[in-house]
N, C-alpha and C positions, 0 to 999 in steps of 0.2 A: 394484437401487439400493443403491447406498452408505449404510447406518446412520451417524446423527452421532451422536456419543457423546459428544465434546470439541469446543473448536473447529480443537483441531490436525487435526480430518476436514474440515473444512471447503476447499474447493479454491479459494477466495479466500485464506484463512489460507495457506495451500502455496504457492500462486502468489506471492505478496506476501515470505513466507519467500524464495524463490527467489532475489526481485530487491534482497530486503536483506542477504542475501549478495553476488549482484555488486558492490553499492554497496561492502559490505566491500573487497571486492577493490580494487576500482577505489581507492578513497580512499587505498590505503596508497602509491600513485604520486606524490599529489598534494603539492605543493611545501609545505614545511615551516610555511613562514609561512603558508598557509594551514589550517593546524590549528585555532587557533580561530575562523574562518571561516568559508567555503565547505564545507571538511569537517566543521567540526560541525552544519552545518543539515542540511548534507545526511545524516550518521548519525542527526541526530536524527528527519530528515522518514520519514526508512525503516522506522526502530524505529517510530516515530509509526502509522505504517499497520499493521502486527500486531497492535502495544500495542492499539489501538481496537475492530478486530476481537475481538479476545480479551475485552475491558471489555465490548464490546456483548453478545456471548455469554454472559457470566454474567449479565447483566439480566436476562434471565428474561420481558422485556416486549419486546413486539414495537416498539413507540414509541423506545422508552430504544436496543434494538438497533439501531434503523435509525438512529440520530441518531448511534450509535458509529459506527456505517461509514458515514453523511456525513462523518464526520470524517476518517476515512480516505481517503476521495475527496478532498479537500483537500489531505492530504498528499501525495497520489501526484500532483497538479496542481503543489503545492509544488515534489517531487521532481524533474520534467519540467523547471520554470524553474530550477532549480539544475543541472540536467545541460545545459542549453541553457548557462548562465553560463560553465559549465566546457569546453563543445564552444568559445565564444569565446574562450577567457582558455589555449585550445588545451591544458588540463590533459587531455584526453580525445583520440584519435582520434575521426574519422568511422564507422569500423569498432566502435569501444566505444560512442558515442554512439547510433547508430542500434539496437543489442543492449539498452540502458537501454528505449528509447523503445520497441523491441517488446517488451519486460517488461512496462513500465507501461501500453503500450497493453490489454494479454492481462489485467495485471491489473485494473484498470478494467472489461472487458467483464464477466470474471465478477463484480469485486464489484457491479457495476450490476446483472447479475444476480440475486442474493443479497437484494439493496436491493429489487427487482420482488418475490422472491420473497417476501419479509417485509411487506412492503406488501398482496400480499396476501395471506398468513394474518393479519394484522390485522385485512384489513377482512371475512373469514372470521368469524373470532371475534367481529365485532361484530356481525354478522346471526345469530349463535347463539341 
């Protein structure tokens, strides 16, 4: 078993990195006049899910942590209807669109994961 020592060990953290790099990528395609747009929610929503991760991790509270990566599961739902927008408005292939959607999908499972897994050492520590 993998020791966490940061949250950059964490394999939601990594996963979520992964697919806010594609977004990187992807955005830099995306038509000009949509910079302050669709491309800023959408870098925002991606940083968003890290950023949270990472905030939740230094809380030190299993409560405070899980409510950080709620938050992140919001963005990655966010992210999903701004990549659907962009499959519409044909800023994206079908072939890019569906590679987003298995990111978000993968990342989701683990952070749901993550989210179980702190739920319960929570409720661990309260029966202590």
């Amino acid at each position: 078993m993998v020791k966490i020592k940061t949250f950059e060990d964490l394999e939601c953290w990594q996963l979520c990195t992964e697919l806010r790099r594609l977004i990187s990528e992807l955005l830099a395609d995306f038509p000009k006049d949509e910079k302050f747009l669709l491309t800023d929610q959408m870098k925002r929503a991606s940083r968003s899910v890290t950023n949270n991760i990472a905030e939740g991790y230094g809380r030190f509270h299993f409560q405070e942590n899980i409510q950080f990566c709620r938050q992140s599961r919001g963005s990655l739902y966010e992210l999903l209807d701004h990549t659907i927008i962009a499959l519409d408005e044909k800023y994206v292939t079908q072939s890019e669109y569906d590679k987003v959607v298995e990111q978000i999908n993968r990342s989701l499972a683990v952070l749901n994961g993550y989210i179980n897994y702190l739920t319960r050492a929570k409720n661990n520590s309260n029966n202590d």
